[in-house]
C-alpha positions in Angstrom: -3.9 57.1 63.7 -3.8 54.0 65.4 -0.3 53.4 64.2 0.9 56.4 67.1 0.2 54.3 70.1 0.7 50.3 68.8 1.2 48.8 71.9 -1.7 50.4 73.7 -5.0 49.1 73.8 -7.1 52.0 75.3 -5.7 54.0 72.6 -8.9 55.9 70.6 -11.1 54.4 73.6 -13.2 57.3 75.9 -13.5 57.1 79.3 -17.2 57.6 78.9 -17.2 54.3 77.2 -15.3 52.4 79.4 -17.4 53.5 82.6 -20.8 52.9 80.4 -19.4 49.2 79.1 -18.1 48.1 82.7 -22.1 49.6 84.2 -23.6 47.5 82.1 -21.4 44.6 82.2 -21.2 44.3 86.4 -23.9 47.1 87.5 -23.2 49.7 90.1 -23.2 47.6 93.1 -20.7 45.1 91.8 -18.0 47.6 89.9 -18.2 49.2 93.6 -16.8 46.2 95.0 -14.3 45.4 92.1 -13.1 49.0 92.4 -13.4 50.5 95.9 -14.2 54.0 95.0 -17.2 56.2 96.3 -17.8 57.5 93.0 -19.4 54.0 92.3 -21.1 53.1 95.6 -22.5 56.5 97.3 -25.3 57.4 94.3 -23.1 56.3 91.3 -24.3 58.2 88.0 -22.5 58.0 84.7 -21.9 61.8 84.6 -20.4 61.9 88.7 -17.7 58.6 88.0 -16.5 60.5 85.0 -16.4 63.6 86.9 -14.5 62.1 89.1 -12.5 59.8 87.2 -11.1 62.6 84.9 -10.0 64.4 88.4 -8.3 61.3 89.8 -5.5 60.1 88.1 -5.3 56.8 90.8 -8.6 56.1 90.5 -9.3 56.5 86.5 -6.0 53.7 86.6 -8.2 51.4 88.5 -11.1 51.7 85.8 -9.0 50.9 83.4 -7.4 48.5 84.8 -10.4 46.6 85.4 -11.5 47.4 81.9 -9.0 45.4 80.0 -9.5 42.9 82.4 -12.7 42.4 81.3 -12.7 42.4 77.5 -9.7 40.1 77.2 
């Protein structure tokens, strides 16, 4: 399975576990300045940011972005 997609790191990786990692790892009122999205500073919940994310093809790039920032 892994050997599909080599060269890309968020291969196999959820989006649910990339917005749960980055909550814990900065909190709600710092990943809204990191990523200037509403989903993450007007009420931010786990289940709303994926909502969003998934619809938001911009936005989701920006999370994950910021994702392998952070685990490298």
């Amino acid at each position: 399975m892994s050997t599909e997609q080599p060269n890309n790191p968020l291969h196999g990786v959820k989006l649910a576990d990339i917005v749960e990692y980055l909550h814990n790892e900065y909190g709600w009122k710092e990943l809204g300045m990191l990523v200037d999205i509403n989903c993450f500073q007007n009420n931010p919940t786990i289940k709303s940011s994926l909502k969003f994310l998934r619809r938001t093809p911009w936005a989701r790039e920006k999370v994950e972005k910021l994702y392998l920032q952070t685990i490298k």
